[in-house]
N, C-alpha and C positions, 0 to 999 in steps of 0.2 A: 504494500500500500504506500502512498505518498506520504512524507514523513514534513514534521511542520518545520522549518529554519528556526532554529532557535534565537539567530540575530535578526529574526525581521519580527516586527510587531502585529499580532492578528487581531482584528477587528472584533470584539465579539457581543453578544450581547439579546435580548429580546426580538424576536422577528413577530410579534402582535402589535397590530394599529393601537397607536394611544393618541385619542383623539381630545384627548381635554391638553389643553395648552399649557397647560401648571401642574408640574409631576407630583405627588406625594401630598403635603399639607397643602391645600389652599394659603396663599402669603395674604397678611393681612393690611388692608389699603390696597392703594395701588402699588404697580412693581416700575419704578423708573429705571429706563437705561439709558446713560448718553448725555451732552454737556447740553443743556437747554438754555439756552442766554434768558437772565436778568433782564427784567424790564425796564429800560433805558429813565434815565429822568423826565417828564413833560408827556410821557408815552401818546401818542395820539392811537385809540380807539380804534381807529375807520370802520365803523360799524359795520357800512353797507360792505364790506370786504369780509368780516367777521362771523357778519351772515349767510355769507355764501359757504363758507366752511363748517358751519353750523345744519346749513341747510338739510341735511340727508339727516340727521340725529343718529344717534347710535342705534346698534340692531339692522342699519340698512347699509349693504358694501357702496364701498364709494371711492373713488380714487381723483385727489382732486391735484390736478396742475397749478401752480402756485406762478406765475414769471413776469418779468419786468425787469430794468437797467439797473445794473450796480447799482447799491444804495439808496437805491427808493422805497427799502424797507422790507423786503420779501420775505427776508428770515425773521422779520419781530414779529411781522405777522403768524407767521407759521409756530413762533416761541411763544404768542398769546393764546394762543388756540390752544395749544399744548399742557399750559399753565392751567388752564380753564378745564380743561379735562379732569387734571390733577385732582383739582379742586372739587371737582363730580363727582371724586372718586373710580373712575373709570381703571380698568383691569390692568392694563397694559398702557404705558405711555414712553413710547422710545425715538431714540433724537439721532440720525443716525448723517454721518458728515458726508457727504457723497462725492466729492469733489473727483474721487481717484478708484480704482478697484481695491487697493488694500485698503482706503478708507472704509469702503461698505462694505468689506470683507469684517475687518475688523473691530467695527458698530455691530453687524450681526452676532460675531462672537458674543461681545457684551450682553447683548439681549438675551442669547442662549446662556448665559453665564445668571443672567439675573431671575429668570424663569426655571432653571435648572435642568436644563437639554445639554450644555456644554460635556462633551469628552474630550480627555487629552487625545492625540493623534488621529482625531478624526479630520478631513482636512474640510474648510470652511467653505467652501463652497456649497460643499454637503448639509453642514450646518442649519446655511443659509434658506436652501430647498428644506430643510424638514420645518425652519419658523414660516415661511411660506406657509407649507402645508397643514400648520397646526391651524393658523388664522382662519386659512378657508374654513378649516371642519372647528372651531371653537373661536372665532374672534372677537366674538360680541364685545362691546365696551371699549377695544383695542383700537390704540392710534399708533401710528410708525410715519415718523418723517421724514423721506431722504432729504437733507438741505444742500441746495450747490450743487444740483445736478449738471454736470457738463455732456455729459457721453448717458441718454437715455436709456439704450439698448445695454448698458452696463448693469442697472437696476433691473431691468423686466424680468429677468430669473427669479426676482425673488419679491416684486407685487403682488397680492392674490388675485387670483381670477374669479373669486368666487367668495361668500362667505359673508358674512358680516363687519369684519373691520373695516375699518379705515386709514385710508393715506394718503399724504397733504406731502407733496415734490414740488420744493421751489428749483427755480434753473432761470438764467439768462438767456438758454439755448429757446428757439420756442417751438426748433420738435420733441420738446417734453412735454408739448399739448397732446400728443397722441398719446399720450399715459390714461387721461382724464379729463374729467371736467376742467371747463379752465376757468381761473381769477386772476386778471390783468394787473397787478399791482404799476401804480403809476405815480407819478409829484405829489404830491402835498398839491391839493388847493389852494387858492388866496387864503380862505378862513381857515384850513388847518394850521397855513404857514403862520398865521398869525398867532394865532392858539398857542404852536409849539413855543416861539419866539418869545410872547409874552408870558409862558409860563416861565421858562429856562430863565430869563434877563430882569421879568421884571419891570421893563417898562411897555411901555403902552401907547406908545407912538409909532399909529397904524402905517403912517403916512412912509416913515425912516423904514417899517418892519417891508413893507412893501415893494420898496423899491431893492432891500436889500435879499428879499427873497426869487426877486426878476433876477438879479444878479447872480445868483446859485442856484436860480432853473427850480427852485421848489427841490430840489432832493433834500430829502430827509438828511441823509448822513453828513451832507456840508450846511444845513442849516444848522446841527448839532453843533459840529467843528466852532461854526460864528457865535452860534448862544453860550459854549463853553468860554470862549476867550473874554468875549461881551460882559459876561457875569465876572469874570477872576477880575478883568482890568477896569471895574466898572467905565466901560466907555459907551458911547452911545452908536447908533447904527449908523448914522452919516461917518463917523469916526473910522469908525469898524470897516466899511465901505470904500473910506481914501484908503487904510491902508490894504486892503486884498487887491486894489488896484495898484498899487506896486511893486505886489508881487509878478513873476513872470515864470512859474511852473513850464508854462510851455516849449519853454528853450531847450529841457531833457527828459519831459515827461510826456510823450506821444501821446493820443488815444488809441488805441488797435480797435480792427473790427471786432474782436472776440472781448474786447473789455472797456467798452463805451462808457463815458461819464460827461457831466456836462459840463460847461465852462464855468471854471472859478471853485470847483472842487476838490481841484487838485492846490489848487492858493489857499482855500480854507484849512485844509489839512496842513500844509505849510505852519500856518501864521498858529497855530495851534500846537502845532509844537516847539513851534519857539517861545511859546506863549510860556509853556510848560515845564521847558528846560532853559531858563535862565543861566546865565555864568552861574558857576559853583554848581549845580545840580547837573548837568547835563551829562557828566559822567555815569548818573543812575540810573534819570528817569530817560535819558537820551540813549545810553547803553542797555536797557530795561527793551524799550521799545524796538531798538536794532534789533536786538534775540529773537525777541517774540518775530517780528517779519521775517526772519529767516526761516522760523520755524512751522511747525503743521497748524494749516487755517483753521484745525479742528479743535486746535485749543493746547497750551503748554502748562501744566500740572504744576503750582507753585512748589512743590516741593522741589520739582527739578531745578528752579530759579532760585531756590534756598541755596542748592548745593554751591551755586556762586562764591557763597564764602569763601569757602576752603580750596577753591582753585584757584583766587585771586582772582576772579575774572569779576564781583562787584565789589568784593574788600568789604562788605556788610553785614550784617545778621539779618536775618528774618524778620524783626520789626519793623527797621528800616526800608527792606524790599516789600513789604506789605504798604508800607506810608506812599513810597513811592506809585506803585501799582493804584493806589486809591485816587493820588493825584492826576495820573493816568485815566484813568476811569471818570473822574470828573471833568478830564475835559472833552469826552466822550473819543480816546483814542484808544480807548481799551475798554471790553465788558467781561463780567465774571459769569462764567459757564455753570452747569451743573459738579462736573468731572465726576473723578471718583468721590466719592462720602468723605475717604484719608486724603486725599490731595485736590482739591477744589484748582479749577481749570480756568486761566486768562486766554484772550483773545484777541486780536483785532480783526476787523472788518479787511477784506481782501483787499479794498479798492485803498485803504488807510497803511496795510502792509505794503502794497506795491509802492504808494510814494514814496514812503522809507526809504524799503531797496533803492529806488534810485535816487532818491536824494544823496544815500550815503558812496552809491557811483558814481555820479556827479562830484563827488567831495573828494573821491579816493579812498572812501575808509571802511568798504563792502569788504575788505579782507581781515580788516582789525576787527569789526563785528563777527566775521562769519570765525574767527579763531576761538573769541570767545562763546562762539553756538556749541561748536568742536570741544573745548574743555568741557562744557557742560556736560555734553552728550558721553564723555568718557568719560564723565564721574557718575554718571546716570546711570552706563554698564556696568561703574566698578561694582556699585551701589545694589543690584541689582539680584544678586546672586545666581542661582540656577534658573536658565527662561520658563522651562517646564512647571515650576515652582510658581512663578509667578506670573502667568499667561498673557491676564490684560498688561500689566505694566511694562512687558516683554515686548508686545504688539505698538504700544503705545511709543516707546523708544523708537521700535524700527521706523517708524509713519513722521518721527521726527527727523530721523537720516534720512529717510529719504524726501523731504520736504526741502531739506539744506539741499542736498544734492540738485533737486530740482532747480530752485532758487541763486546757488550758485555754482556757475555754470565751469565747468574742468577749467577751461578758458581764464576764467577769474584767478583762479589758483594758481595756475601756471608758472607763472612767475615765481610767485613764492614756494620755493621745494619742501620747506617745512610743514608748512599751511598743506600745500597738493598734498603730501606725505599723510600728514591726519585727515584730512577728508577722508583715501582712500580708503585708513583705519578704519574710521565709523563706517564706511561701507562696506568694509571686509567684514565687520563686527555682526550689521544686520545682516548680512548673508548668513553668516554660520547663525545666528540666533532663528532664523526662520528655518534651516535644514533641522536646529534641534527642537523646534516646537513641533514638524511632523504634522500641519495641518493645513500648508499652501504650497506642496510644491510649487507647481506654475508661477507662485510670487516670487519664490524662492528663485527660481530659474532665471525671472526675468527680471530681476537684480543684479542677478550671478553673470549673467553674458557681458554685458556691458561693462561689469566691473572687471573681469577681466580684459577686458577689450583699452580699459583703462588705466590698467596696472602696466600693460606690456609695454601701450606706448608713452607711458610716461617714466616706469622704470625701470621697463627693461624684461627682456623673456626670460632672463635670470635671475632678476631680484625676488628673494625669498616672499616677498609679500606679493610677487605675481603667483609665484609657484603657489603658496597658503590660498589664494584666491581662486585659480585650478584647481588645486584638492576640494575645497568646498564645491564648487559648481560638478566637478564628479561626480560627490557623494550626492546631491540634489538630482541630480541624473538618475542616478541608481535608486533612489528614494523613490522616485517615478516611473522606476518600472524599466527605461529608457540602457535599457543594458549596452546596447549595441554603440550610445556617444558616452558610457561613462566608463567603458573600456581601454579605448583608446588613451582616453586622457587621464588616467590612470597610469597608463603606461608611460605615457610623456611626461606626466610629473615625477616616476620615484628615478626614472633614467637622468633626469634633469637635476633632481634634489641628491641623488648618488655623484653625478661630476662638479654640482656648484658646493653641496656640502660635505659632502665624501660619507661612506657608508654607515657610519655609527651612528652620524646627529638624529637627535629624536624624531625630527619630521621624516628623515629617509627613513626610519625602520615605521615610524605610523605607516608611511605611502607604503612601502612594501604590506604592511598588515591589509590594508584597504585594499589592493591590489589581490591579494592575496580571498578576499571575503568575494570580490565580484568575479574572478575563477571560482570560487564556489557555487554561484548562485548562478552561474553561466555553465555547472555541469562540468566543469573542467578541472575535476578533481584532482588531478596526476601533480596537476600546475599549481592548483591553490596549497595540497599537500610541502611540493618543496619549499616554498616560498613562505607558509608558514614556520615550518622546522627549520628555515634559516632566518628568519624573523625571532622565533624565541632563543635560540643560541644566541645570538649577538644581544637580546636586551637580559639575558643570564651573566654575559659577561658584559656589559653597559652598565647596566643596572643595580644587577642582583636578583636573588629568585624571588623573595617577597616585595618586591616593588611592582604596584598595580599594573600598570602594564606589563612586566612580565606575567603576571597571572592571567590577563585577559590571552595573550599571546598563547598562554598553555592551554586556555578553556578554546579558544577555537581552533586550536590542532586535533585537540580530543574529537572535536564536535566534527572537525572533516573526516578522523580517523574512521569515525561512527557512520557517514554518510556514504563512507569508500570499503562496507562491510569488513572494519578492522576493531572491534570491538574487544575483543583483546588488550589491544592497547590505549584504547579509547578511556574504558573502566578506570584504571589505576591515575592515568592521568587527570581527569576528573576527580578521583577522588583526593588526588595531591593537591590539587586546584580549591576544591570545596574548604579543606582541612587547612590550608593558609588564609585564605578568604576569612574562615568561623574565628581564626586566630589573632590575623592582623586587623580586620574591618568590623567584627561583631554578627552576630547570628542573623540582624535584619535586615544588616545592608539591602541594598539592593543587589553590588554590586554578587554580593553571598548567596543573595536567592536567584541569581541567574545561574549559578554553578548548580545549586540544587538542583533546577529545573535538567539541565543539561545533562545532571549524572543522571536522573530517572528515565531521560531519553536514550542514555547508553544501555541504563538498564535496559529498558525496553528493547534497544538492535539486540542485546545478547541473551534475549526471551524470559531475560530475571524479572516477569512482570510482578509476582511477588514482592518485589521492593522498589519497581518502578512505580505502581499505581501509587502506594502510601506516601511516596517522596513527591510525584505530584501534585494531588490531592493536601499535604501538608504545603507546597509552595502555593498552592493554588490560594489558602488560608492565610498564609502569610501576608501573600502579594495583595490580598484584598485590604488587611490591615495596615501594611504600611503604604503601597500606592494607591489605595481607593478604586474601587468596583471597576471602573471602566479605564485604569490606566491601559496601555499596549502592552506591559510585559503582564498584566492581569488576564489579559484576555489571550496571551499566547498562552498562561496556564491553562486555562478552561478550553483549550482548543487538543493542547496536547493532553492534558488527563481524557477526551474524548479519543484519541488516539488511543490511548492505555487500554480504554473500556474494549475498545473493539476488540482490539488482540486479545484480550482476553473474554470473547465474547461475548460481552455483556451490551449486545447489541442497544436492548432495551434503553440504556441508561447514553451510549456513545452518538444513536442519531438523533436525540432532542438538540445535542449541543453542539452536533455538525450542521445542525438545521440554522440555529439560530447564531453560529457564524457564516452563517452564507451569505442569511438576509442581512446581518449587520452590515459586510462584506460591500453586500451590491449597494444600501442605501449608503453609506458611506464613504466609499472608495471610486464606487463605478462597475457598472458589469464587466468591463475589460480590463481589470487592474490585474496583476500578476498575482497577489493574495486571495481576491476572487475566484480569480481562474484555481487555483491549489483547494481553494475549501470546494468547490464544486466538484469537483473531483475526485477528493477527502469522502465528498456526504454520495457520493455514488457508487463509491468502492462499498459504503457501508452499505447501501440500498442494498448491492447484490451481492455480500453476505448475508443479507434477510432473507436472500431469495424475490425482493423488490424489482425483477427485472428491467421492466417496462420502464420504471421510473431512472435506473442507472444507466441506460440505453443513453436518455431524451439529453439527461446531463453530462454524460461522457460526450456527445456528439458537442451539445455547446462546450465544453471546455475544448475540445479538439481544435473544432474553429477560433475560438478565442484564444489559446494559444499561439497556434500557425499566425493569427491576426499580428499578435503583439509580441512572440517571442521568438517566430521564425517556424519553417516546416521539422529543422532541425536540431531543434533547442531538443535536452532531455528529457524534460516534463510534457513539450508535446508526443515526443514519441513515446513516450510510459502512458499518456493517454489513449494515444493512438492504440498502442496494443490492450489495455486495458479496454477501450469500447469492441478491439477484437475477440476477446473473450468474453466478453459477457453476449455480444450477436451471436457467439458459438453455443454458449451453455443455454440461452434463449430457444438456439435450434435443435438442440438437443432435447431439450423439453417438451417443444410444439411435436418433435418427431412420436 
């Protein structure tokens, strides 16, 4: 029978519809997920706007288009709606930032995380389709708002078609009408303008408020700009007025078609932060506000702008960053988000980040900002500990790298080799932290190209941080199933890390080990055999025997010995393995319970099911308590004690749990994942040892094809299918005979 990878993660879990969207205890109130902006000072109402997203009431599906120009308020409106739900008590209230795919990738996570759907290593796209699917079949009361939709065909995977919730997608783009209903957000009226103006300032002179809201076109977000300075500098509006007409934004702040504003918007943001950052202060509230526009529009987590201290990039404590940000906020160049409950989340408005950015291009100092984005973000990693560990705040990081990146462009850096150097870091950084979260390849990947594409020519095919960034995008290959490009480049890196670093450095013996795992998984045992037993010799005399990676080195020789029917020697090695593990790391490691796992799987090649099942079965219990129910190395137990059961035919008990890893499997992974395809195959060897024919036929035929599809006509697991749906059409005809 097909035997499970001990180093790959199996998906496992319930294959029954759960159709109530809130697992376990009913939460009590509502469940918030996602940074929901504060209600601005002067807020203007727009009723008849209010009402339109009102209009369907709850219990009735709806999907409403929310669009209109930068800054005419899109997202307040969408954050009043929201608020007001709150307030209703309504079931579900989620805020989700859509600007980008990892944005809405990783708002969904949240949601799932706050509803209690979230698994480790399930990859989020998945995720995403099962909150879909919950809504349609339970959404009543439920609101979901994508904000900043740019790319609408991004979101439609995961709108419901059907059901009872509701969703409210603002976007500038206006084929986000085809989502929904549409609400036109547009200026400010004369009387709104006025409203807003005399609420903010104070005064009451219709005549000054009028002429100066012609002048900023009625947007909301630059009449803010004018009533925050207006009110700090008590001046009056003819005042207000000579000076924005001095301003001259337009000499390096273009409009683009993709990011329209109206005149005098980009001057009010201007005069506003000079308003702000007087001499003496601008080192804070001026260095405060550079960060934040480098960084993700979805909001930057005060906590991460605490860590400033200690890297010397504000020289302050948290009081003072908090003082600062408030003055910020008052003069509407920054709003406070939801964020997390532990780390509340600042913002600015895109169109108020953009001027930034080039004002401080314009200045020359987009490099001395973006260093100090950079320290941050690698005190944010330091900080951080294991990604796995900490999910949302792992995602949250990456979505910051990669916002820097975006914002500043290779080009900027260039110059500067220190500066370029740390950038790539944080990029190297969110690569490997997205390969170890195990739940976006495809993100993963398409981080990973680029960033080597960016290491080589800017450091060279040889520099150990292009090499490290190659090993990463390999193993994101492999992760993906993608065996056939993560071979190669496998091979190019440990050739490369053996002439630039010479054989013993620890990256050359990882790339050999990695090298070494995907000959295994590619069938190519002979190959993965020697390269692992010269991989543990060298980290035996590198190392030492009880240094961890010596030990893992030994656990996966065992586990190929086992795979290349050498059980023999498989046994003892494992259990040398186990017995340093229990010695140096403690009984619960993790690292301890994969040895477990691995000996019972020896056991099992050398038919000691006697002490393979109970060693299982005992990880299986472990893994539950210290990884939690639905970790990957949990559910590779419950997939292999299913393995156990069979051999020892206790069929009864082995195909519930090959069942419901398949389904996990398929909703999860994909019906073409290379895990898939092994558990479908797994659960129809079992079928026909039940004598199940008919039913191991239908699934050997799909794993055949799915196979050949994704792993070639001549991989080893197609052809063990192959011949496994040979035998069972024979015993079939044997039987009809």
């Amino acid at each position: 029978m097909t035997q499970v990878n001990d180093s790959k993660g199996v998906q496992a879990g319930s294959g029954n519809v759960q159709i109530n969207l809130f697992v376990g205890e009913q939460p009590r109130g509502p469940v918030v997920a996602g940074s929901i902006p504060q209600a601005p000072p002067a807020f203007q109402p727009r009723e008849d706007l209010m009402a339109q997203l009102r209009a369907a009431g709850p219990g009735v599906a709806v999907v409403r288009a929310v669009t209109g120009l930068r800054g005419v308020g899109k997202t307040q409106l969408a954050a009043a709606y929201a608020r007001e739900c709150i307030d209703a008590g309504w079931r579900l209230v989620a805020w989700i930032n859509a600007e980008d795919i990892p944005g809405i990738l990783s708002g969904l996570a949240l949601v799932a995380e706050r509803i209690g759907i979230d698994r480790p290593g399930t990859v989020l796209e998945t995720i995403g389709a099962e909150i879909r699917n919950r809504l349609e079949a339970d959404g009543d009361h439920c609101l979901v708002v994508y904000d900043n939709v740019t790319d609408p065909d991004a979101i439609r995977p995961y709108v419901p078609a059907a059901g009872k919730s509701q969703v409210v997608v603002t976007s500038t783009n206006a084929s986000a009408l085809a989502l929904g209903k549409p609400t036109a957000v547009g200026v400010f009226t004369e009387q709104e303008s006025f409203d807003f103006l005399a609420q903010r300032t104070g005064l009451s002179d219709r005549t000054g408020a009028a002429a100066l809201a012609d002048e900023l076109g009625h947007l909301p977000l630059a009449l803010a700009q004018a009533a925050a300075v207006i009110r700090a500098q008590h001046l009056t509006y003819p005042v207000y007025q000579e000076r924005l007409g001095s301003k001259s934004a337009g000499d390096y702040l273009k409009p683009t078609k993709e990011d329209p504003y109206p005149r005098g918007a980009a001057e009010a943001i201007l005069l506003s932060i000079e308003a702000t950052t007087p001499a003496g202060e601008a080192d804070l509230c001026g260095g405060l506000l550079g960060v934040i526009a480098l960084l993700s529009p979805d909001g930057v987590p005060r906590d991460l702008l605490y860590l400033g201290e200690s890297q010397d990039v504000f020289d302050v404590g948290p009081e003072a960053i908090d003082e600062a940000l408030a003055r910020l906020s008052g003069a509407s160049l920054l709003t406070y988000g939801g964020g997390d409950e532990s780390s509340p989340s600042v913002t600015a408005h895109r169109l108020v980040m953009r001027v930034v950015r080039e004002r401080h291009a314009r200045d020359g100092t987009l490099t001395v900002i973006a260093a100090k984005a950079i320290a941050l973000l690698a005190a944010g990693a330091s900080s951080l500990g294991e990604p796995w560990q900490h999910r949302s705040a792992a995602r949250n990081l990456v979505a910051q790298v990669i916002a820097l990146t975006d914002h500043v462009a290779v080009g900027d850096a260039a110059d500067d080799e220190t500066l370029a150097g740390a950038l790539l870091d944080r990029r190297r950084w969110a690569s490997r932290c997205l390969y170890e979260l195990r739940d976006s390849a495809a993100q993963a990947i398409g981080l990973g190209v680029p960033l080597v594409t960016d290491c080589s020519r800017m450091l060279g095919e040889d520099h150990p941080g292009t090499l490290t960034s190659r090993n990463i995008l390999a193993l994101c290959y492999l992760d993906a199933g993608r065996v056939g490009e993560a071979i190669p480049l496998f091979e190019r890196t440990l050739a490369d890390r053996v002439r630039v670093l010479g054989g013993d450095h620890p990256d050359t013996l990882r790339s050999m080990s990695n090298l070494a795992a995907v000959y295994r998984d590619a069938g190519r045992l002979g190959e993965a055999i020697s390269l692992y037993e010269r991989t543990l010799a060298d980290r035996v005399r590198v190392f030492g025997e009880d240094h961890p990676d010596t030990l893992t080195s030994q656990s996966n020789l065992a586990a190929v010995y086992r795979d290349a029917g050498r059980a023999g020697e498989a046994i003892p090695l494992q259990e040398r393995t186990l017995a340093s593990r229990v010695r140096v790391l403690g009984d619960d490691h993790p690292d301890t319970l994969r040895s477990r796992n691995n000996l019972a799987s020896a056991y099992q090649a050398a038919g000691r099911l006697g002490e393979a099942i109970p060693l299982y079965e005992r990880t299986l219990a472990s893994r539950v308590q210290v990884l939690g129910d639905d970790h990957p190395e949990t559910l590779t137990s419950r997939n292999n004690l299913a393995s156990g059961y069979q051999a020892a035919g206790r069929l009864d008990e082995a195909i519930p749990l090959f069942e419901r890893t398949l389904a996990d499997r398929v909703r999860m992974l994909g019906d073409l994942h290379p895990d898939t395809l092994v558990s479908r195959n797994s659960l129809a060897l079992a079928y026909q040892d039940a004598g199940r024919l008919v039913e191991a036929i239908a699934l050997l035929e799909e794993a055949v094809v799915g196979f050949e599809q994704v792993l070639g006509a001549r991989h080893p697991n197609t052809m063990t299918a192959r011949n496994s749906l040979a035998r069972a059409r024979a015993q079939a005809g044997q039987q009809s005979g």
